[in-house]
C-alpha positions in Angstrom: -11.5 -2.8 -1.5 -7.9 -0.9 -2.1 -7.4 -0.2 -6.0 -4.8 -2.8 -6.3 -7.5 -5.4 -5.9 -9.3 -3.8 -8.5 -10.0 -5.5 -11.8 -11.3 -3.4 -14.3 -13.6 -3.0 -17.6 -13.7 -0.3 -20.0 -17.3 1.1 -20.0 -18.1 2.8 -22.8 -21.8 4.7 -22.3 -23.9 7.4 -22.8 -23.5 10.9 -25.0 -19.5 11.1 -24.5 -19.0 7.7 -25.9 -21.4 8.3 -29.1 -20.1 11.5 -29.9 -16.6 10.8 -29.5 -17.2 7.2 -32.2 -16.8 8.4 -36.0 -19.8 7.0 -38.2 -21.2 5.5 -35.5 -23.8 3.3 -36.8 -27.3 2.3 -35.0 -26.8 -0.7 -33.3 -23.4 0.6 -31.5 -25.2 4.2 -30.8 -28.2 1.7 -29.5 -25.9 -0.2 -27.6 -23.7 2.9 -26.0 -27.2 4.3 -25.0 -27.9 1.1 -23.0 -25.1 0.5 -21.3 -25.7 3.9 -20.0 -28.6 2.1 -18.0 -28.3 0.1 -14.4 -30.3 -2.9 -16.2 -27.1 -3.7 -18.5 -24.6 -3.9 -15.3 -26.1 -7.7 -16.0 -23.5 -8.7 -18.8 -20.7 -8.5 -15.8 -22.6 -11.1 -13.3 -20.4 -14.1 -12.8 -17.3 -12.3 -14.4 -14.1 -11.3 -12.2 -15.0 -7.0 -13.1 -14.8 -5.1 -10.1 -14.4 -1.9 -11.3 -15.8 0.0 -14.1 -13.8 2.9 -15.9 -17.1 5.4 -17.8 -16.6 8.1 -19.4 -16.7 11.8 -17.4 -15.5 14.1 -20.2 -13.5 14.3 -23.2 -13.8 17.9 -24.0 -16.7 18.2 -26.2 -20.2 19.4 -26.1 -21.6 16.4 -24.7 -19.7 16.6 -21.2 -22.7 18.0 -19.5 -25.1 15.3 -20.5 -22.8 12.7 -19.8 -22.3 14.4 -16.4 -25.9 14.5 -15.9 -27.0 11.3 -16.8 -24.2 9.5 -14.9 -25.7 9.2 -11.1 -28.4 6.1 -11.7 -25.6 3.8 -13.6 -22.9 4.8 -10.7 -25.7 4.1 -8.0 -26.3 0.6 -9.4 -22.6 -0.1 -9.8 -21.8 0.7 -6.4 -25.1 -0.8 -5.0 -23.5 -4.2 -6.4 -20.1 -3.5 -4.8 -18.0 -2.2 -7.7 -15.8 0.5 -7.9 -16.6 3.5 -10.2 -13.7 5.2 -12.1 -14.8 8.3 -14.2 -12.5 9.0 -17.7 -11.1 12.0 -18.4 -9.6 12.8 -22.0 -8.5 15.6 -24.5 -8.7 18.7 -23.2 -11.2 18.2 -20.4 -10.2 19.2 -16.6 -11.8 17.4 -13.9 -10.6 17.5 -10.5 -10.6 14.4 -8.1 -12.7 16.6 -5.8 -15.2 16.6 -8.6 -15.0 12.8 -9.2 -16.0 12.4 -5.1 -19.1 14.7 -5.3 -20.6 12.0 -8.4 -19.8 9.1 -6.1 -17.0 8.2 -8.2 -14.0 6.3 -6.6 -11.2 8.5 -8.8 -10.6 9.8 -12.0 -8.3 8.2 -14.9 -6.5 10.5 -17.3 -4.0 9.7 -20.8 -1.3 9.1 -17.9 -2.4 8.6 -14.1 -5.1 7.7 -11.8 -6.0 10.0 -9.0 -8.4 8.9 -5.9 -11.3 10.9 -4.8 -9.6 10.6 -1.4 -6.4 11.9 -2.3 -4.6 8.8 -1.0 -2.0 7.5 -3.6 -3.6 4.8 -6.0 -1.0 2.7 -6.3 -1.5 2.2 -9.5 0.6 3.3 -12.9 -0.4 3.5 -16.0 1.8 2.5 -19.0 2.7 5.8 -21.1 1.2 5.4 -24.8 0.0 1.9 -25.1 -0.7 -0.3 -28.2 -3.2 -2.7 -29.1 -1.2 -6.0 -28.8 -0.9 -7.7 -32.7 1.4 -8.3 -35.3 1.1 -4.7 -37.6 0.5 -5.1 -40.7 1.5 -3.2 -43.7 -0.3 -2.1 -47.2 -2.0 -5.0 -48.8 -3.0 -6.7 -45.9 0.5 -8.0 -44.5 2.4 -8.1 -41.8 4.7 -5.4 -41.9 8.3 -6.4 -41.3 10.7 -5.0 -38.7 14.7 -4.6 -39.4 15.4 -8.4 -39.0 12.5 -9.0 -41.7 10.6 -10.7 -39.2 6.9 -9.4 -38.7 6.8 -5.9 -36.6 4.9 -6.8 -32.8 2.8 -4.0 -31.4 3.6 -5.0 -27.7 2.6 -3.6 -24.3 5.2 -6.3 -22.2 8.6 -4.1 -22.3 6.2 -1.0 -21.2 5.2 -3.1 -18.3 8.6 -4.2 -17.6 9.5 -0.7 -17.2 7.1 0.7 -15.0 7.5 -2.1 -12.8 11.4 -1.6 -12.4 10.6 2.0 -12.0 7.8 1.4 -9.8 8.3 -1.7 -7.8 5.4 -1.1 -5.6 2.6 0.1 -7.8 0.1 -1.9 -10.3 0.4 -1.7 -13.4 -2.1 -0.9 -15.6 -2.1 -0.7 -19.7 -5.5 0.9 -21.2 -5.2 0.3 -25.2 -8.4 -0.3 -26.9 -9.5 -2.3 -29.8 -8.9 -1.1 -33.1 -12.3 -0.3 -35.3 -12.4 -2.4 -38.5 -14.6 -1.4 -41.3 -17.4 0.9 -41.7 -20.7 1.1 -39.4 -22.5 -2.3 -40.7 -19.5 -3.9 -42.5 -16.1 -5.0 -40.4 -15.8 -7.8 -37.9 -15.5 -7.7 -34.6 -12.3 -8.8 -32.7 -11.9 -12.6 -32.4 -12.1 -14.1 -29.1 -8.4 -15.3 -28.8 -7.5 -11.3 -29.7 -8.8 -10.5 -26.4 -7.3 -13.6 -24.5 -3.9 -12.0 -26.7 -4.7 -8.6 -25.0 -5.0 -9.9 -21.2 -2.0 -11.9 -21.8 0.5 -9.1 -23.2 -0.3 -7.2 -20.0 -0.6 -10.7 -17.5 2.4 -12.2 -18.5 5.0 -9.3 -18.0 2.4 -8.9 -14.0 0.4 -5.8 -15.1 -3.1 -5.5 -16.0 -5.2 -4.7 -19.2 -8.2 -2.2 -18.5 -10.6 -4.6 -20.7 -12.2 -2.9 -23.5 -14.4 -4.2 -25.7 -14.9 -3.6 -29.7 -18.2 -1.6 -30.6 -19.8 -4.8 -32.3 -19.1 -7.5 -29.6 -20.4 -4.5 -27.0 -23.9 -4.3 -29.1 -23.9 -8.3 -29.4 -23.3 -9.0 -25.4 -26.4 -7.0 -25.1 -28.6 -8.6 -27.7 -27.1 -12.5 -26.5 -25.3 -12.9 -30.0 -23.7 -16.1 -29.8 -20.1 -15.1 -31.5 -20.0 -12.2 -28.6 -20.8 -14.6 -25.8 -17.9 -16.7 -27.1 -15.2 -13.5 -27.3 -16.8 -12.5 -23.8 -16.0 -16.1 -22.2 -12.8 -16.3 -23.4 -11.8 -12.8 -22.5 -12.7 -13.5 -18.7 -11.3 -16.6 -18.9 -8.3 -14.8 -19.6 -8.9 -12.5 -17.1 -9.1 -15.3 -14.0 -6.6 -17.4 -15.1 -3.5 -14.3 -14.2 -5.5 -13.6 -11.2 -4.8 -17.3 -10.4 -1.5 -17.1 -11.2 -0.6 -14.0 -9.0 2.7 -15.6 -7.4 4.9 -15.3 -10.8 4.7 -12.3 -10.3 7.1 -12.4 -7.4 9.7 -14.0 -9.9 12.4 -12.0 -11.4 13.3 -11.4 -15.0 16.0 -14.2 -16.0 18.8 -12.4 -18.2 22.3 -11.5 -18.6 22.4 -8.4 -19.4 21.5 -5.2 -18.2 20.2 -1.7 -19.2 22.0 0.7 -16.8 19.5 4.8 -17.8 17.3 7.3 -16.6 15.2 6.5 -19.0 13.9 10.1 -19.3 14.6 13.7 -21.8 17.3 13.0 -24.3 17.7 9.0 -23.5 14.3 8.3 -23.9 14.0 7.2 -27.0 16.8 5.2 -27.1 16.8 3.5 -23.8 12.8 2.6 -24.7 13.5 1.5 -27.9 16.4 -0.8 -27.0 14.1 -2.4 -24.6 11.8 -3.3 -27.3 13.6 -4.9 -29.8 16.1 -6.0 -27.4 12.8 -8.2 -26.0 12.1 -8.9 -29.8 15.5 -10.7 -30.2 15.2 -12.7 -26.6 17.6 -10.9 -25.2 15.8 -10.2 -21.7 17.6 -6.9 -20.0 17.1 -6.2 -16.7 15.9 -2.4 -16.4 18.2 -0.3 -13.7 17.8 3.4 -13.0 21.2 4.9 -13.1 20.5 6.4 -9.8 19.3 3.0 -8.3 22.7 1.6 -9.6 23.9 -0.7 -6.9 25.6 -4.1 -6.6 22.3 -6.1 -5.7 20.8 -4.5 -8.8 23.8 -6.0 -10.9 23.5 -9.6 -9.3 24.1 -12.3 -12.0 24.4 -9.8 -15.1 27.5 -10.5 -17.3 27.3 -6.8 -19.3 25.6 -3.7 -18.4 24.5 -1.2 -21.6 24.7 2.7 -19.6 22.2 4.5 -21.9 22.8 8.0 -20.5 21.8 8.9 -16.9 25.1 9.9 -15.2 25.6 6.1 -13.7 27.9 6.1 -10.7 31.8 6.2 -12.6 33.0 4.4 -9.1 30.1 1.3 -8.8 30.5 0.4 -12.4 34.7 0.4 -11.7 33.2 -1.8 -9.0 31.1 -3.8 -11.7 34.1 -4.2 -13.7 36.2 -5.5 -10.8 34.2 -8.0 -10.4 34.7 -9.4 -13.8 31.5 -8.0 -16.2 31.6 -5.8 -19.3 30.2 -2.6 -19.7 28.8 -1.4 -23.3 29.3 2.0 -23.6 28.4 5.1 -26.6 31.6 8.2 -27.0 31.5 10.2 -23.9 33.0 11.0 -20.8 32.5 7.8 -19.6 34.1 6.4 -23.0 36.9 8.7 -22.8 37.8 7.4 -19.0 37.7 4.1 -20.1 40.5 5.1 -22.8 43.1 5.2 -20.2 42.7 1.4 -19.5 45.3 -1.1 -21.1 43.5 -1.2 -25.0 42.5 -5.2 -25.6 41.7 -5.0 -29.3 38.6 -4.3 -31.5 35.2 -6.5 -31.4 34.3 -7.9 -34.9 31.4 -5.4 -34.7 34.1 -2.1 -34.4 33.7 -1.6 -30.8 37.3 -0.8 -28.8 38.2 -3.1 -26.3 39.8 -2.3 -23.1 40.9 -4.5 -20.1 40.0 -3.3 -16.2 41.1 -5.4 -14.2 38.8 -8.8 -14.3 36.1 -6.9 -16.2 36.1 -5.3 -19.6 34.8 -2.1 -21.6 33.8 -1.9 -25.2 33.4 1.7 -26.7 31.5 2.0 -30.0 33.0 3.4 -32.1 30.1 6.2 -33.0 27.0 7.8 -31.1 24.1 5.7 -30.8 21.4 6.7 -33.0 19.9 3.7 -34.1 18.6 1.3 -31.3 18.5 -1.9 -33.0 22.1 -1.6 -33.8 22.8 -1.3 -30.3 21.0 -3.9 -29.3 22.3 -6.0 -32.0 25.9 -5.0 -30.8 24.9 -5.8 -27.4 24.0 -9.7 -28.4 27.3 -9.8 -30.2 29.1 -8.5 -27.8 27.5 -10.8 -24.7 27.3 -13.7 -26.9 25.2 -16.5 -27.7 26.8 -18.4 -25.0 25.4 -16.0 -22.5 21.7 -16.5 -23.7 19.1 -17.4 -21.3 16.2 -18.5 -23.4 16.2 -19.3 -27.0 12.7 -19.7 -29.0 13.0 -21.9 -32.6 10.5 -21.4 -35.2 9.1 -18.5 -33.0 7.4 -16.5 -35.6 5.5 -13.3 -34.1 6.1 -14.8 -30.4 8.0 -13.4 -27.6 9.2 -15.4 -24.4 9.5 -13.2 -21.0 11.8 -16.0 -18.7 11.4 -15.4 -15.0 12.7 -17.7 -12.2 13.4 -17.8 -8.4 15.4 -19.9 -6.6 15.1 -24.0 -8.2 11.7 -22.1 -10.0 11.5 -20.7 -13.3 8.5 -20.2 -15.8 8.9 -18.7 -19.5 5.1 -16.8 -20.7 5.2 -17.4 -24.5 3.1 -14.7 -26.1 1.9 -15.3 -29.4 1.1 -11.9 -31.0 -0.9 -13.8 -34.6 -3.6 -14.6 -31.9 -3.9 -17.6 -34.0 -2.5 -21.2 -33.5 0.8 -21.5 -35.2 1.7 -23.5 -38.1 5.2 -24.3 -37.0 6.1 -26.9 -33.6 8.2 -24.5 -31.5 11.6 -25.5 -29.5 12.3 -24.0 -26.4 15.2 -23.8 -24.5 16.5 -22.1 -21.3 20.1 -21.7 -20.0 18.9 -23.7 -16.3 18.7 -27.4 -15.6 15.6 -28.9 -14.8 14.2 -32.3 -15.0 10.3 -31.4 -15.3 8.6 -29.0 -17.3 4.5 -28.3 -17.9 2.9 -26.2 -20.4 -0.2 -24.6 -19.3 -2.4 -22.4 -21.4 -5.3 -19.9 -20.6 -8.0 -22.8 -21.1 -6.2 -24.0 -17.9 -5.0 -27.4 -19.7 -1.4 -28.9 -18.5 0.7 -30.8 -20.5 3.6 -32.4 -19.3 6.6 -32.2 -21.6 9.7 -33.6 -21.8 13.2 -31.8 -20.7 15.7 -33.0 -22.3 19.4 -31.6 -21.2 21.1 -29.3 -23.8 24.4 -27.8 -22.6 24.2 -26.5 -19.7 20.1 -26.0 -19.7 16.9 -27.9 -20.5 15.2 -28.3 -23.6 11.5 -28.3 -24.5 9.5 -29.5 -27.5 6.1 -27.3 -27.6 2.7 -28.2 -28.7 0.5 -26.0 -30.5 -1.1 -22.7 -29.1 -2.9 -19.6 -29.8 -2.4 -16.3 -27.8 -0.6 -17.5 -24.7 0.9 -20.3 -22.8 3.3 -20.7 -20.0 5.8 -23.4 -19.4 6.9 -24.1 -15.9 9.9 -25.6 -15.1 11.0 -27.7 -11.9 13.0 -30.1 -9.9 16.2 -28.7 -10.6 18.6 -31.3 -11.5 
């Protein structure tokens, strides 16, 4: 089994996992202490796991136990054909070599996986991930981002990126749940949390590293009826992207383009301009500056160059061919300056003319990422937009398409059903469309021709759906 057929599952066992809990009460210290056993590798019969992640070492005290205590549970894993994954955090060093000599399959680390092998995994993992969910604030509500609309905690963009940066690897995204409450008190995550959690990595074709909450853990074990519940619809979840493998082969639909090297001082601003810039539905498609190249600029109308010493002579070629490129002061800015001026854009930026194409300089450094991608909208324009989403609330739409195909994932970050009918539309012609949602139920819908797209009335859902359209007309 190569590692991009793996399907993993967070298991947290044994000393490590106690130790590393704060107040960890006695039915999760019970629980971590069984799962530490062979006789609990029972909770994953009939589900799609096929690889476990355990602890190895975080750094602390209990290392050596963990260490020690380790060989029956990896034994019984790999005696029923899974794959074995040890976890290394804080300031512990374990080498891969180490990993082979437990019978472990690799080692996973705050930001790679290495094979006991040596061979290349093939698999990245997303830099600093979140738990997918609409923060909230003081008081209890959601807290609000620059538009006033509710701030989304999402793993997507993240994905996006290491895909575009990594077109060949998995993609893998490890956040784990929050703990609510104190030992005894809390709740444990609902069940459409977790469907939330599989989705915000499955729609955007990368992979969550299931992990479960301390109190659904202890209740799998003890048959609780509200874990059993979370635990079905979690796998659910799990095997309905695993069905759906062949959107992953579609491409991001959008307009516009984000042209960086996404690396020292343009971090920050080229990552955060790919977040909100998903938070308004303004899909960007991601382009290393050093992978700048006409294919790679097929069907965009305006490139944003966020640092990265792009190619001066392919975006002249850009421009030639009749886009706009969205540029910050700088030598690139001051070039463009020697173009025939074309006025001022409502939102301050200089305009100049080359040839079928246009520039627009802002008139000040970028500092603050949702201005630019608020300039970047205004300066595309609504016309240009692929999808729009009405009554959205705290959900994002990823559109992909290929060819006469093209599906939009709705992820609905509340986890909860939403109180408002949404209307979606996007910018292609089609004269069927289906929603499908992670139960596996289809509805058909009816496309209705707006403009130059197709327009979609949706019913009610919780975490995740996807509607697929066809039959271009």
């Amino acid at each position: 089994m190569s590692p991009s057929e793996w399907v993993p599952i967070r298991w947290s066992s044994g000393p490590v996992d106690i130790a590393m809990r704060k107040n960890v009460s006695s039915d999760e210290k019970e629980a971590l202490s069984a799962c530490h056993e062979p006789a609990a590798l029972r909770i994953l019969e009939g589900s799609p796991f096929n690889c476990l992640v355990i602890s190895l070492a975080a750094g602390v005290a209990e290392d050596e136990a963990q260490k020690s205590t380790l060989k029956p549970l990896v034994d019984a894993a790999k005696a029923k054909g899974l794959a074995v994954l040890g976890r290394v955090t804080g300031k512990a060093v374990f080498s891969a070599t180490q990993a082979a000599e437990l019978g472990l399959a690799g080692i996973v680390t705050d930001t790679e996986l290495l094979t006991a092998s040596g061979a290349d995994s093939g698999i990245t993992l997303v830099r600093e991930p979140d738990w997918p969910s609409v923060r909230m604030g003081q008081g209890g509500n959601a807290d609000a981002g620059p538009t006033g609309a509710p701030w989304i905690d999402s793993n997507g963009w993240k994905v996006q990126l290491a895909r575009a940066l990594n077109p060949a690897a998995t993609v893998w995204t490890t956040g784990e749940p929050k703990r609510r409450g104190e030992p005894g008190g809390g709740a444990p995550m609902r069940p459409d949390q977790y469907a939330l959690a599989v989705a915000d990595a499955g729609a955007y074709g990368g992979r969550w590293v299931v992990a479960l909450d301390p109190i659904t853990q202890a209740g799998l074990l003890k048959g609780s009826g509200e874990a059993r519940e979370a635990w079905s619809t979690l796998t659910r979840a799990v095997k309905f992207f695993d069905a759906q493998k062949d959107w992953n082969k579609l491409g991001i639909m959008s307009r516009i383009g984000v042209v960086s090297d996404f690396t020292g001082p343009n971090e920050f601003l080229a990552l955060e301009y790919l977040n909100l810039s998903t938070r308004r539905l303004l899909p960007a498609r991601i382009i290393h500056s050093a992978k700048l190249t006409p294919e790679s600029w097929h069907g965009l109308r305006a490139l944003v160059v966020i640092g990265g010493d792009a190619d001066r002579q392919l975006l002249i070629q850009y421009l030639t061919n009749g886009g706009m490129v969205i540029l910050p002061p700088g030598k690139l800015a001051d070039a463009a300056k020697r173009l025939p001026a074309a006025g001022t854009h409502e939102n301050g930026y200089q305009l100049y003319q080359a040839e079928k194409g246009m520039v627009a300089v802002s008139p000040e450094e970028w500092t603050d990422p949702y201005m630019v991608a608020q300039d970047a909208h205004r300066l595309l324009g609504r016309k240009n937009d692929v999808v729009r989403l009405w009554n959205s609330g705290s959900t994002i739409a990823y559109p992909t398409a290929n060819g006469p195909r093209t599906v939009v994932h709705l992820v609905n970050y509340t986890g909860r059903p939403s109180n408002q009918l949404m209307t979606l539309y996007v910018v292609r012609p089609h004269a069927q469309a289906r929603m499908i949602d992670l139960a596996g139920k289809v509805e058909v819908l009816k496309a209705e021709r707006k403009n130059e797209g197709t327009e979609v009335a949706l019913p009610v859902f919780t975490s995740y759906a996807a509607v697929e359209f066809g039959d271009k007309a």
